[in-house]
C-alpha positions in Angstrom: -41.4 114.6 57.3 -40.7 111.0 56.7 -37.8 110.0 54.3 -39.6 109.1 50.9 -40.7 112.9 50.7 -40.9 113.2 46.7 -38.0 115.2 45.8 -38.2 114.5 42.2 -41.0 116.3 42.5 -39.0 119.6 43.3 -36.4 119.4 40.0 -35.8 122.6 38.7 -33.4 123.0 36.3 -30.2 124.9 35.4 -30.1 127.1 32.2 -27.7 128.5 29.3 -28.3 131.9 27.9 -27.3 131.7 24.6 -28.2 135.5 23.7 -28.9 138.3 25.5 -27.1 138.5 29.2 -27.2 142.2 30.5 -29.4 143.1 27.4 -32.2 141.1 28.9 -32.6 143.4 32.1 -33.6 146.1 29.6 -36.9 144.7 28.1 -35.5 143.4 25.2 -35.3 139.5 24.3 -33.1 137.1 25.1 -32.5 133.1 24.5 -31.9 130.7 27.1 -32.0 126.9 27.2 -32.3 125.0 30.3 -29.8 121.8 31.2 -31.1 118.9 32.4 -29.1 118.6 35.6 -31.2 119.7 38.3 -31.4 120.8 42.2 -33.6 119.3 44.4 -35.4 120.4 47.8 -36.7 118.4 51.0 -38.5 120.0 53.4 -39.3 119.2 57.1 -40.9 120.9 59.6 -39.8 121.0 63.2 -40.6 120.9 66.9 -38.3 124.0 67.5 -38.3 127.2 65.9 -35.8 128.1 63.4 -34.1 127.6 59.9 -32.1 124.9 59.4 -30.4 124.4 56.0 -28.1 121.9 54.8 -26.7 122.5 51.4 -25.2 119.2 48.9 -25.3 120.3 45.8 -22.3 120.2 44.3 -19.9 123.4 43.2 -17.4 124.7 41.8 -14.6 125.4 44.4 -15.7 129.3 46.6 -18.9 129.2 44.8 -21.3 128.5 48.6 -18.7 130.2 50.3 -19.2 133.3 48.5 -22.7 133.3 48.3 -23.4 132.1 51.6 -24.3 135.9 52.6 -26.7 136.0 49.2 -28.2 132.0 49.2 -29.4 133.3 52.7 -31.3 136.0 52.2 -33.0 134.3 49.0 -34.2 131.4 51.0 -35.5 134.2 53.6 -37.0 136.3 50.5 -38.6 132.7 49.2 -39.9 131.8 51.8 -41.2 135.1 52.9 -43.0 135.1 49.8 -44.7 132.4 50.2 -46.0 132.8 54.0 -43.6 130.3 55.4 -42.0 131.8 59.0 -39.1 129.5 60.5 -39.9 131.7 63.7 -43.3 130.5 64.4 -42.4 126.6 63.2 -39.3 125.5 62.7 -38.0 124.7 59.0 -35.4 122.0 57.7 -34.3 122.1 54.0 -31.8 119.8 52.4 -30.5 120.8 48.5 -29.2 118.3 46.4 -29.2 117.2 43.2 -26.8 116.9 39.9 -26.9 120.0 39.0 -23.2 121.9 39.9 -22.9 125.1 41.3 -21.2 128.2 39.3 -21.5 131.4 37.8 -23.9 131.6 35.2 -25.3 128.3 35.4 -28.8 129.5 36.9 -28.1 127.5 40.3 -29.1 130.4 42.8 -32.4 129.9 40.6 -33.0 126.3 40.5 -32.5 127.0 44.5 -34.9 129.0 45.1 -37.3 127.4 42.5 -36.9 123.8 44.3 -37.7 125.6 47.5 -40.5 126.9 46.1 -41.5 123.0 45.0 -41.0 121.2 48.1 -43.0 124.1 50.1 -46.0 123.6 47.9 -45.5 119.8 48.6 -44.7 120.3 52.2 -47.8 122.0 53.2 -50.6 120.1 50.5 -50.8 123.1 48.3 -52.2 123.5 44.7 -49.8 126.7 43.4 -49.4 126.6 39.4 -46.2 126.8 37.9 -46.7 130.2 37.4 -47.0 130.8 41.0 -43.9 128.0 41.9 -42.5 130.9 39.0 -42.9 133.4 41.0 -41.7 132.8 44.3 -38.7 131.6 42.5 -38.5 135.6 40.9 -38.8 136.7 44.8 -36.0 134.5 46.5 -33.8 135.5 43.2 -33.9 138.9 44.7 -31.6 137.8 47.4 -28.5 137.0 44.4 -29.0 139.4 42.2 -30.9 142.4 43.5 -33.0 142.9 40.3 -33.2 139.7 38.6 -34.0 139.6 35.2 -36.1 136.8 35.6 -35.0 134.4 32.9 -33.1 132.0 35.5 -36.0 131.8 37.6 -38.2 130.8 33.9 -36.0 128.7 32.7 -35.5 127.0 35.8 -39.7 126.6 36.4 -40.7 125.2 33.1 -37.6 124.1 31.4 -36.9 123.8 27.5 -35.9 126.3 25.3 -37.1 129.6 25.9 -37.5 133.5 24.5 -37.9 135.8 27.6 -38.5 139.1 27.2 -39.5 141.4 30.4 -42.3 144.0 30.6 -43.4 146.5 32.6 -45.4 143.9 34.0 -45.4 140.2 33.9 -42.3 138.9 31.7 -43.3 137.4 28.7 -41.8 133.8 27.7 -42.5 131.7 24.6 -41.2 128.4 24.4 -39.1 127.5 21.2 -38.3 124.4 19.2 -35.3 123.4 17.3 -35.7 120.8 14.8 -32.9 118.8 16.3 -31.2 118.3 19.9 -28.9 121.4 20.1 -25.0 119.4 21.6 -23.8 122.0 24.1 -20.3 122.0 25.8 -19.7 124.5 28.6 -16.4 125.2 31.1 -16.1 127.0 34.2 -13.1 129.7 34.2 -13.3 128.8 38.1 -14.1 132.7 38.8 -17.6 132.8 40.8 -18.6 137.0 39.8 -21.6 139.0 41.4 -24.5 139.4 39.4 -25.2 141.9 41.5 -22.3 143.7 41.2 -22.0 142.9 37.6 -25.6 144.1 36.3 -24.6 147.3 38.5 -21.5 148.2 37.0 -23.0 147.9 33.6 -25.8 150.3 34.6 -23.4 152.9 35.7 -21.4 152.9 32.8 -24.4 153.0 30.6 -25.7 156.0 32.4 -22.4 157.5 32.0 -22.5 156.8 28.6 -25.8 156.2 27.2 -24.8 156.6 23.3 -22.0 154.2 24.0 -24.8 151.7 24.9 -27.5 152.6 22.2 -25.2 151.5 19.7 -24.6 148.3 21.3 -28.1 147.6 22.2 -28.8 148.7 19.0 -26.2 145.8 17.6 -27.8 143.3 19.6 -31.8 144.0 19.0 -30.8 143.0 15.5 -28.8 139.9 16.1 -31.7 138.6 18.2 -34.2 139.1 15.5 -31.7 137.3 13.2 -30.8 134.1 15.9 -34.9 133.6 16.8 -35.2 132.7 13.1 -31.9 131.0 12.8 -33.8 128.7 15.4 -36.8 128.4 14.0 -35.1 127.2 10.5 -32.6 124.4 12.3 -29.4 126.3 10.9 -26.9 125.3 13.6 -23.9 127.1 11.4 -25.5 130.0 11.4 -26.4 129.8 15.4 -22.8 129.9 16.0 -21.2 132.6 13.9 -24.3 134.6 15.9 -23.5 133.4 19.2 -19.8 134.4 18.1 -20.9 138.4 17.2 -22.9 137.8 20.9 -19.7 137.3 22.9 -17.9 140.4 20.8 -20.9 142.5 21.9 -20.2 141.1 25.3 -17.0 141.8 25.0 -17.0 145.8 23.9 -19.9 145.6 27.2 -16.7 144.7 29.2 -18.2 141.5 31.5 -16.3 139.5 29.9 -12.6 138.6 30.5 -9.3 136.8 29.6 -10.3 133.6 31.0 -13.6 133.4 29.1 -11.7 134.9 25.9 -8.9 132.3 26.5 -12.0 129.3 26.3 -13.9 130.8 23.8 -11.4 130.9 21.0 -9.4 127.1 21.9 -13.9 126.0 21.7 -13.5 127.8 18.0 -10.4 126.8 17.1 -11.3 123.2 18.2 -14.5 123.4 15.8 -17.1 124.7 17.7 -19.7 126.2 15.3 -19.7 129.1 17.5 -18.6 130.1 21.2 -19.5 132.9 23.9 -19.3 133.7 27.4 -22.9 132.9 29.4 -24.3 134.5 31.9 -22.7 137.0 34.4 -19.7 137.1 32.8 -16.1 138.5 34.2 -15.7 134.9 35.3 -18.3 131.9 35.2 -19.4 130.3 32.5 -18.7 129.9 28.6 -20.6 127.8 26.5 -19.8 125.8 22.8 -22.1 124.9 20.3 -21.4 121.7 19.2 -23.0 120.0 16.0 -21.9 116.3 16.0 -21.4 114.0 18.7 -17.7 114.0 17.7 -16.9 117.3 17.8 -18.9 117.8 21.2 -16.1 115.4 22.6 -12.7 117.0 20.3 -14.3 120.3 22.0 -14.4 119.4 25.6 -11.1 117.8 25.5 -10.2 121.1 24.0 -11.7 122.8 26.8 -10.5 120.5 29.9 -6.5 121.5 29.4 -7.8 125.0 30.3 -10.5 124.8 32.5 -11.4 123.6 36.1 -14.6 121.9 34.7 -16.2 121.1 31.7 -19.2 119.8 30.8 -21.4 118.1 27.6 -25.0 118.3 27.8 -27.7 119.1 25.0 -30.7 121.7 24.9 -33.9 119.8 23.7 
């Protein structure tokens, strides 16, 4: 494959949930908004057999070292999927891109949902983006066992999105906010197991399915209330939801010390609202940020305690 091999064309994107983690994997809705940092995917066949894969996308520090075993096996899954076999021609992928690699950041999906790009560009073919979708949904299998599907969404078509799954095919909707939404997030420096994570909750809401009704029941509301909120521009009101999100988190027990720690120094430095994202019990948190000025009082906030910080906006 010669060097100007279109990787632009591969972008997919990272994403922020900003309601609904853990709910989401039990058909109910959820909120995400993708970043626009990206991961990118080249794609070269070779003379010999094999899988060759060379990874420079940047990442938090243990992030590829931890999910070496997972990335793998998504790759395999992806590829798999989409009738690719390294042991019949051989198969050179390079990642790259600006997007950085931690918990609850969607990277494992922009991964597999570049992949998925440079494949169809590799070999000539004319998938849809529901089918790019797709194969994206498959090679998430390998990080997270059973995905939700929202990364792998989010990641495909971009924007801000309600995702709901079905029985079926998941439904997603596309949203609009009046105005850019100004987004800080910080890494605690803790890369988590979805995998582990999502199964943990399951087990203690089999153990305890009242415990969960009610919480469930707490959130189904709150969703109802923040898809309006949206809809109407009311970025106040966004925040003090995404705040009663992160409690409901919180009595769900993903999240942790280091995620309570950023959440209330985002408040306290005038966040509108703050609340773990993604995973949880390490990761990511996120802070919604009205003005320009108190995106930047909020990071600086956030950088005394974390590893990494970040300022982006959801369009």
């Amino acid at each position: 494959m010669a060097d100007d091999f279109p990787t632009h064309q591969t972008r997919a994107f990272g994403k922020l949930i900003l309601f609904g983690e853990h709910f989401v994997v039990y058909k109910v809705p959820a909120l995400v908004g993708a970043v626009s940092a990206y991961t990118d995917c080249k794609l070269e066949f070779l003379d010999e057999p094999g899988l060759e894969v060379i990874d420079n996308r940047p990442a938090t520090p243990l992030y590829k070292e931890k999910k070496k075993d997972e990335g793998e096996k998504a790759i395999n899954l992806a590829l798999t999927h989409l009738g690719v076999d390294p042991k019949a021609r051989g198969v050179k992928i390079t990642f790259g891109g600006d997007l950085t690699c931690a918990s609850g950041i969607g990277a494992s999906a922009a991964q597999v949902v570049s992949l998925a790009r440079a494949v169809n560009i590799a070999e000539s073919r004319s998938l849809s983006e529901d089918e790019i979708n797709a194969a994206g949904y498959e090679g998430e299998k390998g990080y997270h066992g059973t995905p939700s599907g929202i990364d792998n969404t989010a990641a495909t078509f971009g924007g801000l999105l309600r995702f709901q799954r079905t029985d079926g095919a998941p439904i997603f909707n596309k949203k609009s906010f009046p105005s850019a939404i100004r987004i800080v997030y910080a890494s605690t420096g803790i890369t988590a197991s979805t995998t582990e994570v999502v199964g943990d909750v399951r087990s203690k809401k089999e153990a305890d399915e009242a415990w969960f009704a009610d919480i469930m029941g707490k959130y189904k509301t709150l969703v109802q209330e923040a898809e309006q909120v949206v809809e109407e521009g009311e970025l106040d009101k966004l925040g003090k939801l995404m705040d009663q999100n992160h409690a409901l988190l919180q009595e769900l027990t993903v999240s942790c010390k280091e995620l309570d720690d950023l959440v209330d120094a985002a408040r306290a430095a005038g966040a509108a609202g703050a609340k773990m994202s993604g995973t949880g019990r390490g990761g990511l948190m996120i802070a919604l940020t009205p003005t320009e000025e108190i995106q930047n009082t909020v990071a600086a906030a956030l950088e005394k305690l974390a590893p990494q910080v970040w300022k982006t906006t959801f369009a």
